[in-house]
N, C-alpha and C positions, 0 to 999 in steps of 0.2 A: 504494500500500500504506500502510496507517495507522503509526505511528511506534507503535513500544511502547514502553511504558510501562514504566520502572524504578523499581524501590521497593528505598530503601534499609534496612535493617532492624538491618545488626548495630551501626548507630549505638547504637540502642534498647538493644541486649543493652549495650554499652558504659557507656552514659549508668545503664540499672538499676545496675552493680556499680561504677559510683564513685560513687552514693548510700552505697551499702553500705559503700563503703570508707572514705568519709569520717566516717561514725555509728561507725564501728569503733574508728578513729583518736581521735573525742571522746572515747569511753569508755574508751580507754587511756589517754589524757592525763587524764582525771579519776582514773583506779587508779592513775597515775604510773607505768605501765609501758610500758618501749621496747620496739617490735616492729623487728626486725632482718630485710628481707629477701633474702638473699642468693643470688642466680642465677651463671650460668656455664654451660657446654658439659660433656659428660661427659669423666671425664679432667682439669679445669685444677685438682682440686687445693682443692675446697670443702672435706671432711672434713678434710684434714689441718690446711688453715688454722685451721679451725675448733677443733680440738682443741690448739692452739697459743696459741691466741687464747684459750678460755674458760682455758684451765690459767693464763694470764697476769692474768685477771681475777676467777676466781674469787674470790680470797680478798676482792675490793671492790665483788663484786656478787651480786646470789642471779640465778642465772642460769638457763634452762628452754631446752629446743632442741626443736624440734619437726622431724623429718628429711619431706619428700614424696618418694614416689619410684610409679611404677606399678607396683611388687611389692616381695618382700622386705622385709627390717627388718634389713639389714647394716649400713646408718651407723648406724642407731637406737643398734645393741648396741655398734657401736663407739666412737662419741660416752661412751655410757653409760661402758665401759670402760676408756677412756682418762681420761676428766675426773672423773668419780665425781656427775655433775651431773644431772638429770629428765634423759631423751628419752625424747619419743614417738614412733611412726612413720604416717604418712598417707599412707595409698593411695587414688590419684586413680581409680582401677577404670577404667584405660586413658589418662583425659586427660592431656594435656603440658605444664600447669598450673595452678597455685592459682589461687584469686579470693576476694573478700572473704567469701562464703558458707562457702566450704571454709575456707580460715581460721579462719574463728568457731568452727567445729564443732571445730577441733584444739585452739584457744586456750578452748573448755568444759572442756577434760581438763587446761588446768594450771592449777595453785595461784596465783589471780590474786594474791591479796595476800601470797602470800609469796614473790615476783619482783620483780627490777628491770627486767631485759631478756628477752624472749623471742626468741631467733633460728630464723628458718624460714629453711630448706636445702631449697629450691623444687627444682622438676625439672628436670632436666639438659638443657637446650637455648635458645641464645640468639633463639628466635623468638618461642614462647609463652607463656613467663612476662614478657616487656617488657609484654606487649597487656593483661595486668590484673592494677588494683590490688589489693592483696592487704589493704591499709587496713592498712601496715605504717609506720614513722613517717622507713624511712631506705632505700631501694636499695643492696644493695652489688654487685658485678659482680667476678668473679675471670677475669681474663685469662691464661691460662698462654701461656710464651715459643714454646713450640713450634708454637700455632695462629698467628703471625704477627702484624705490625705492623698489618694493613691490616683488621682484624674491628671496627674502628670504622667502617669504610667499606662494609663489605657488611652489616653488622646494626643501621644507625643506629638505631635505638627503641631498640635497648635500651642502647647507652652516651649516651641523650637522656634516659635516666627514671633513670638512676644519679645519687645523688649521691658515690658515690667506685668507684672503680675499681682494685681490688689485680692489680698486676703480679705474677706467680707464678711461679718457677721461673727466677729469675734466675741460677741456679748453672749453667742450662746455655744461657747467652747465647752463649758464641761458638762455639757448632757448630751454631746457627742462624741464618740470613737476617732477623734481629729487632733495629730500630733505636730503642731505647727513647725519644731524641726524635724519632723522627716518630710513632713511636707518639701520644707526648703530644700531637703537631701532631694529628691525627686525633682524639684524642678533643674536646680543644676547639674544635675543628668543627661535633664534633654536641655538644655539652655543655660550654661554657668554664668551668662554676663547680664542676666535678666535681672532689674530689680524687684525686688519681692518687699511689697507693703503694708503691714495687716490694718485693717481699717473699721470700723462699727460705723456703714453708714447711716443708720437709725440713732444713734447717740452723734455723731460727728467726731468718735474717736477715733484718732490717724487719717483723718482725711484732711488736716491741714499737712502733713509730710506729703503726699498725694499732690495736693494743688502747690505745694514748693517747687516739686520737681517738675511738674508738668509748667510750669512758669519758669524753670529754669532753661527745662527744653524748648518753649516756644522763644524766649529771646537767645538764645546760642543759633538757633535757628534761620532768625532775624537779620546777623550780626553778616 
């Protein structure tokens, strides 16, 4: 029997949209604006962060959030509501994540030169938003307590494409099975240069270290 022939193809799909991603990324760095993309599982606690974090940085950034989700515009309004800051809302019409196309199309609707940072709030699941770039300038990953220490271990790409990693929901560590250093032993496994943040966004503890550094990186960014 003849040996068949395999042809790999979603290389190709791949290789197209980190062209894209990277032309995206030029052209932010020439408007001097930082793209923020932050992923996570549904449930760890994006939105709240999120609303914690711009309320923290507003007054030293002009700030824009672009929310993805495959239906509704609930964080849109509620981002909107809580912060008093742009969101938009972007409906992937079924898909499980952005990519640098879809991006572009969201990042048309906001006011490029009147922003510093733009944060996309990618859709809720740690498989398919690791797999493409979104030609955003930073990974963030929100890990909440109650999915476990070990989601570095079963989802490596996606704490391998983070550059930080916010710990979530620390307020309720000890009535879970959640060892926050082996935690860290795990992430610098797949990712040793990632920074790792723990944070209670329900209380607002460690979420000013959170809005530091992400204020550190949008003006190093700037410069």
């Amino acid at each position: 029997m003849d040996e068949v022939k395999v042809i790999e193809i979603k290389k190709s799909i791949f290789a197209d949209n980190d062209k894209d991603a990277d032309a995206l990324r030029r052209e932010l760095k020439q408007k001097g604006v930082y793209l923020l993309n932050v992923m996570s599982s549904p449930g760890s606690g994006k939105t709240t962060t999120l609303i914690r974090t711009i309320n923290l940085l507003k007054d030293k950034l002009r700030i824009a959030v672009m929310e993805a989700d495959i239906d509704s515009d609930v964080d849109a309004v509620k981002i909107r509501q809580a912060t008093g800051i742009p969101s938009i809302q972007l409906h992937t019409g079924g898909m499980c994540h952005l990519d640098a196309e879809m991006t572009r199309q969201g990042l048309d609707n906001v006011p490029m030169d009147g922003v510093d940072l733009v944060i996309l709030e990618n859709v809720g699941n740690l498989v398919c938003p690791a797999e493409f770039d979104t030609g955003s300038c930073c990974n963030a990953m929100i890990l909440s307590v109650p999915e476990g220490d070990d989601k570095p271990l079963k989802y490596p790409l996606m704490f391998s494409v983070c550059n930080v990693v916010v710990i979530n929901k620390m307020d309720v560590l000890p009535y879970f099975d959640f060892d926050l250093g082996r935690c860290r032993e795990h992430i610098a496994l797949r990712n040793p240069k990632a920074q790792v943040i723990p944070i209670c966004a329900k209380t607002g503890e460690g979420v000013e270290a959170f809005a530091d550094w992400l204020l550190q990186e949008v003006n190093n960014w700037k410069k």
